[in-house]
C-alpha positions, 0 to 999 in steps of 0.5 A: 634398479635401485639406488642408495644414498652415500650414507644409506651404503655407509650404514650397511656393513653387508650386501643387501638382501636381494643380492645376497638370495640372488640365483646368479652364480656372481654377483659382479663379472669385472671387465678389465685389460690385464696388462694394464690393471690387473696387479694393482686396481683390479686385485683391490678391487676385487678383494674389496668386493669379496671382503664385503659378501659381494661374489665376484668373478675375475678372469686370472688368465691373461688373453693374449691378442686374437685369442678367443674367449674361452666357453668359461668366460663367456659362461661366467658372463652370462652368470654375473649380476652385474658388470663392472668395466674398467677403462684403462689405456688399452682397453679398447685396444682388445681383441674382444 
């Protein structure tokens, strides 16, 4: 994996190119419990990433406790690039 230095991202104004011509259906697949993020540092998040090329994939439906993952979600896992966890008070506290 690569890494760039705080100034070699603020230079780029777009993803870089082995993002872009990537086969992955997402780049990033955010992790997150949406009762505690998901109408404040989830959305900007994700709408910060968009603005700047990077597809990414956020559940919109909101799990309630000891309901399984549905076949969509585990699909888009496996076709994200990356994951992004966002720790949040009741996280570990999900079900899966």
């Amino acid at each position: 994996m690569a890494y760039t230095t705080r100034d070699e991202a603020s230079s780029s104004s777009s993803c870089s190119p082995s993002i872009q011509t990537s086969s992955w259906t997402n780049h990033v697949f955010l992790s997150f419990r949406g009762e505690d993020t998901r109408h404040g540092f989830t959305d900007h998040l994700f709408a910060s990433l968009e603005r700047r090329g990077i597809k990414t994939f956020k559940d919109d439906y909101d799990l309630k406790k000891g309901e399984k993952i549905s076949n969509e979600l585990n699909k888009a896992i496996e076709e994200s690039m990356f994951a992004i966890i966002i720790l949040s008070p009741n996280y570990a506290s999900s079900t899966w």
